[in-house]
N, C-alpha and C positions, 0 to 999 in steps of 0.2 A: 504494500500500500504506500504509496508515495503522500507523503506530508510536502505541503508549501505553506511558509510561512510568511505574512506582512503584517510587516513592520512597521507601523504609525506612532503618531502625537498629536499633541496640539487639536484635538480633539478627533480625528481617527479621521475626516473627511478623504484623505486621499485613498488610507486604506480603502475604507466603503466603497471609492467607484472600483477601486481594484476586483476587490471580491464582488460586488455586483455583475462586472462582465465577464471574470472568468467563471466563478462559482456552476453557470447555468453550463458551461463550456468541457466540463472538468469530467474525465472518465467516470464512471462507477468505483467507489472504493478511496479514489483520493481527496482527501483531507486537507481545508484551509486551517491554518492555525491563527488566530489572532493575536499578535503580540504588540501590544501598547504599554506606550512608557508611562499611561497612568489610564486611569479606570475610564474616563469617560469616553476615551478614545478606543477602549478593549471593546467595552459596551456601545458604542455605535456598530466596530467590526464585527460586531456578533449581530446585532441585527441585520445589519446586510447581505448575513450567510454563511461570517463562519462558522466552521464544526466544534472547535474549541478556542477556549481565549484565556489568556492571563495577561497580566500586568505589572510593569517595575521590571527596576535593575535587576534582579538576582533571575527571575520568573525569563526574561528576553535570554540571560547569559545561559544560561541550565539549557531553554529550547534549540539555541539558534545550532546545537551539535548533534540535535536528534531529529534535525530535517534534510529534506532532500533539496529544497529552493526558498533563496532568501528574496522576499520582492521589499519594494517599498521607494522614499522617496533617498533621492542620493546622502542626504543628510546624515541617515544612518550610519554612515561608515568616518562620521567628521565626529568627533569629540567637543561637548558642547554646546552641537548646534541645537536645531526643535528651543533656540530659545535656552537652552541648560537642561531643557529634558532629558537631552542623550548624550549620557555620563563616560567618560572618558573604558569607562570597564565596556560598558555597552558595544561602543564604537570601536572596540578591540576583538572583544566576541566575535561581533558581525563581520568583520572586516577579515579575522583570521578564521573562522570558518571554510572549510574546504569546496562546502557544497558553490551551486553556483549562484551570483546573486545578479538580479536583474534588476535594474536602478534609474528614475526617473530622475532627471536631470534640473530636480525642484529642490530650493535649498532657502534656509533661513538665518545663515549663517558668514554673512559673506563670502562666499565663494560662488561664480560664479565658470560656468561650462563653456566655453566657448567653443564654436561648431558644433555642434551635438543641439537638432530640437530648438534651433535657435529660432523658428519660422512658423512649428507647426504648434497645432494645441494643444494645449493639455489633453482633452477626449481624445484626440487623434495619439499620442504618445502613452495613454492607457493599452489603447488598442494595439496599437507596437510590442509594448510591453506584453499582452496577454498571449498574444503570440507565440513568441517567446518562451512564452513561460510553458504554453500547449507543447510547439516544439520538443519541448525538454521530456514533458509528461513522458510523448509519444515513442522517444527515444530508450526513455528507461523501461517501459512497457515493452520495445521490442524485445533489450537487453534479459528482461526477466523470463521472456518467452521463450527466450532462445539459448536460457541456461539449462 
C-alpha cells in the first residue's frame, strides 16, 4: 500500500486543493497522510480527504520515514519558513528523507524560485504536481507487481 504524504501550514489551504484533486485520482489501497505543523491545518486536510492526519514537530518527523511520497509547498524543506511553523528539525526530516518529494514552488519565507512556475497558476501547478505524484503511484504498483 503506498502512503503519500502532504505537508501543510498556515492553515492546510494548499494541502486541501492537493488532496482534493489527487485523492479522487488515487489507486484503490493508497493512503493520503495529512501532516500539518499545527491542528487546524491537519483538520482542514482531513476534510478534504485524507485517510489519516497528525500534527506538530515530532508527529511530521516520526511520518515523513514511513512514507513512500513527500508533496506539499516548497517551504517544507526551508527551516523557518510557514512563518516559524516549520522548525528547523522539520525541515531536516523532510528534506533528508529518501522517498521522493514533489514541491510546489510556493514559499513564505523569502526565497524565491526563479524559472520554475514563474507564468503559470497555482491550479495549473497542482495539477503538474498530481501528476506526478500519479506517475510515481503507477511506477511502484508496477514494481510491486512484478516482484
Amino acid at each position: 500500500m503506498m502512503k503519500i504524504a502532504v505537508i501543510d501550514g498556515q492553515g492546510g489551504g494548499l494541502g486541501c486543493s492537493i488532496i482534493e484533486k489527487l485523492k479522487p485520482r488515487l489507486p484503490q489501497g493508497a493512503q493520503i497522510i495529512a501532516l500539518g505543523t499545527n491542528a487546524i491545518a491537519t483538520a482542514k486536510m482531513m476534510k478534504a480527504g485524507a485517510d489519516s492526519g497528525v500534527s506538530g514537530e515530532n508527529a511530521i518527523v516520526w511520518n515523513v520515514y514511513r512514507v513512500d511520497v513527500i508533496t506539499g509547498p516548497l517551504g517544507i524543506i526551508i527551516a523557518n519558513s510557514m512563518l516559524g511553523e516549520l522548525t528547523p528539525k522539520m525541515a531536516e526530516a523532510i528534506s533528508s528523507a529518501t522517498v521522493p518529494k514533489f514541491l510546489l514552488p510556493v514559499t513564505t519565507c523569502n526565497v524565491e524560485v526563479i524559472g520554475r512556475g514563474d507564468k503559470e497558476s497555482l491550479p495549473n501547478l497542482i495539477e503538474q504536481l498530481v501528476e506526478k505524484i500519479l506517475q510515481k503511484v503507477e511506477e511502484n504498483l508496477s514494481e510491486n507487481h512484478s516482484s
